[in-house]
C-alpha positions in Angstrom: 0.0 0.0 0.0 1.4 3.4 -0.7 2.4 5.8 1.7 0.5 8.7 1.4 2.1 12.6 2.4 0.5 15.5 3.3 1.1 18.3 1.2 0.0 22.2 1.7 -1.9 23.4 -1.5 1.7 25.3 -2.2 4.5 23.2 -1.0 7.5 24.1 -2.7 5.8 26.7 -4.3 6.3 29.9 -2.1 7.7 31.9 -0.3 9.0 34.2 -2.9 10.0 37.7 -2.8 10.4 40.2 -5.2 11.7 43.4 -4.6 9.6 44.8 -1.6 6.6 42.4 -2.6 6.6 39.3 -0.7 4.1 35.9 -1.5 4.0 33.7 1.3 1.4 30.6 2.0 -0.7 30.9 4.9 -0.4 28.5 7.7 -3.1 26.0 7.8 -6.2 26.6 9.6 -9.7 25.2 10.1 -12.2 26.2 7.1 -15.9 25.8 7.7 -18.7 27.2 5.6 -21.6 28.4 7.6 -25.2 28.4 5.6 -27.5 30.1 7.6 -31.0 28.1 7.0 -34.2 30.2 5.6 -35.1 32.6 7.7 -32.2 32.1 10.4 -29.5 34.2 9.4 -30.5 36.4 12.5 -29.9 33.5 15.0 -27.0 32.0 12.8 -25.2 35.6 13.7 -26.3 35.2 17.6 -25.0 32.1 17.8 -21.8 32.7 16.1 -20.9 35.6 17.9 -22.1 33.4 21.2 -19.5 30.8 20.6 -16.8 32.5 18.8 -17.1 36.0 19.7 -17.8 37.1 15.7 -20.9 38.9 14.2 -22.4 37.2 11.2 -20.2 39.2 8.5 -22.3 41.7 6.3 -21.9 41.7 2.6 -18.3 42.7 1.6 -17.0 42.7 5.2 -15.0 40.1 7.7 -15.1 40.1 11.3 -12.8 39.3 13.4 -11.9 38.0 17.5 -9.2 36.4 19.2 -9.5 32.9 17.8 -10.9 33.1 14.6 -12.4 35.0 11.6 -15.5 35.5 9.8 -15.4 36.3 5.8 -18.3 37.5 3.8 -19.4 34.5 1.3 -22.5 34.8 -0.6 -25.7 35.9 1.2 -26.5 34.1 4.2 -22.9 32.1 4.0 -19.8 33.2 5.6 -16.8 31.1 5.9 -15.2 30.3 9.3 -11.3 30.8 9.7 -9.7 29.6 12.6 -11.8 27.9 14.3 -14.0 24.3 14.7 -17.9 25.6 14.8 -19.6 24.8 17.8 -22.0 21.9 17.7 -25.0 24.2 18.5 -24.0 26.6 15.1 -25.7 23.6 13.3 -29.4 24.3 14.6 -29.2 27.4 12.8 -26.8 26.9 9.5 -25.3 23.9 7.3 -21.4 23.4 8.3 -19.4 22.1 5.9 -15.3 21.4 6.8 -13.4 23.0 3.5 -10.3 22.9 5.3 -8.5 21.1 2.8 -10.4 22.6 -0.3 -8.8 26.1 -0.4 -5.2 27.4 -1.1 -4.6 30.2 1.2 -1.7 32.7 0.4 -0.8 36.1 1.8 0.2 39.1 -0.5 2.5 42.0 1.3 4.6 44.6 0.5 4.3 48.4 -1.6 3.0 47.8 -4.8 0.5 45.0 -3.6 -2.3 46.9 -5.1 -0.8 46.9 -8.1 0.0 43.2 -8.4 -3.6 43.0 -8.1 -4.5 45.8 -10.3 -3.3 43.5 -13.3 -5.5 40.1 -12.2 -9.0 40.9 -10.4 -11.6 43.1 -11.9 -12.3 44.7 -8.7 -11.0 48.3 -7.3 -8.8 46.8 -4.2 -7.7 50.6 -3.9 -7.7 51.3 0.2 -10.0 54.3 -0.2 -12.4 51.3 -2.3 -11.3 48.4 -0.2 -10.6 49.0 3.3 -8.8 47.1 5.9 -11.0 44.0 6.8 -12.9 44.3 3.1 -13.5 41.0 1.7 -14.6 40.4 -2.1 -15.8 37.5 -4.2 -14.6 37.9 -7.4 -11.8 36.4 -9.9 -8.0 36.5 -10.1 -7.0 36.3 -13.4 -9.4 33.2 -14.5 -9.6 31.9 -11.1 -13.0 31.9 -8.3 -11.3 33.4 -5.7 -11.7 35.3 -1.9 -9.6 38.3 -1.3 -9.4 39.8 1.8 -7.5 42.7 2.7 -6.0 42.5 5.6 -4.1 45.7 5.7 -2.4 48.8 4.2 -0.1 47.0 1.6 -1.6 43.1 2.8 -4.1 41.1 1.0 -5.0 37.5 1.7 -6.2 35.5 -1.2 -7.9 32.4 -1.5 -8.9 29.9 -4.7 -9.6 26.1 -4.8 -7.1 24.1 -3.9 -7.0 22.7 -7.3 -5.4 26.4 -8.6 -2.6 27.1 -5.9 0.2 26.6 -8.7 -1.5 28.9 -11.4 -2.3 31.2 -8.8 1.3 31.4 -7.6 2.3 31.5 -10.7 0.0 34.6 -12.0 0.8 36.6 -8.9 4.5 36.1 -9.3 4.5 37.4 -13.2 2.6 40.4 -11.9 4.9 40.9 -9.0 8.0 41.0 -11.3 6.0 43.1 -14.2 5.3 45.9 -10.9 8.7 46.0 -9.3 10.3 46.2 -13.3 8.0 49.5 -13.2 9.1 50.5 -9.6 12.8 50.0 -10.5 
């Protein structure tokens, strides 16, 4: 029988620097999606902020305690970083463990923006996209979750299935940026 390894979405893939901008995978964490039934979002968001200290994230937003974060989804849906869901969160929403589904990878460093400028149809300007913002949109060709988490920091995550072309687009953009910062 074969020996099977455990692999993060982009082992040997990152960390990578370029210039100032820096691509580095995020250290794995619990993943849940939360589906608030019909008609319980309301007592979805009470009884996530009960067990994890988070509000139910409004469109566009995250939210954010000690242990664990909440990220905008779709409505009704948020996804659950950080933390295993209480047992009682299931009388009021579907869970559903993604853990292993998505690639998570952090983008920092001046030009950031940019880099992102050149893959996602979105304005991820500050004064658009604030600290703690959170948008469900594509990079490059990609279904993807970008959060920013602050001034010149983004986190960005796509199906686990995409980590190498993601890398890959965010590092051509990287260089292409810090040729026109040089």
């Amino acid at each position: 029988m074969a020996d099977l390894i455990a692999k993060s979405p982009c082992a040997g893939l990152l960390p990578v620097q370029h210039g100032g901008l820096v691509l580095t995978e995020c250290a794995p964490e619990a993943i849940h999606l939360l589906a608030a039934y019909q008609g319980a979002a309301a007592k979805a968001g009470a009884a996530l902020e009960k067990a994890h200290g988070l509000g139910w994230p409004k469109p566009g937003t995250s939210t954010q305690s000690a242990q664990a974060r909440a990220l905008w989804f779709a409505p009704d849906q948020a996804l659950l970083l950080g933390a295993v869901p209480v047992a009682s969160l299931a009388r009021h929403c579907a869970i559903t463990d993604q853990s292993d589904g998505w690639a998570r990878v952090d983008l920092t460093g001046q030009g950031a923006e940019d880099v992102l400028a050149r893959l996602v149809p979105v304005d991820l300007r500050a004064q658009s996209f604030p600290e703690g913002a959170v948008a469900r949109t594509a990079v490059f060709h990609m279904s993807a979750v970008i959060t920013r988490t602050g001034a010149a920091s983004f986190e960005i995550l796509v199906f686990r299935s995409m980590a190498q072309t993601l890398v890959h687009e965010l590092l051509e953009a990287m260089k292409s940026v810090v040729a026109q910062q040089s």
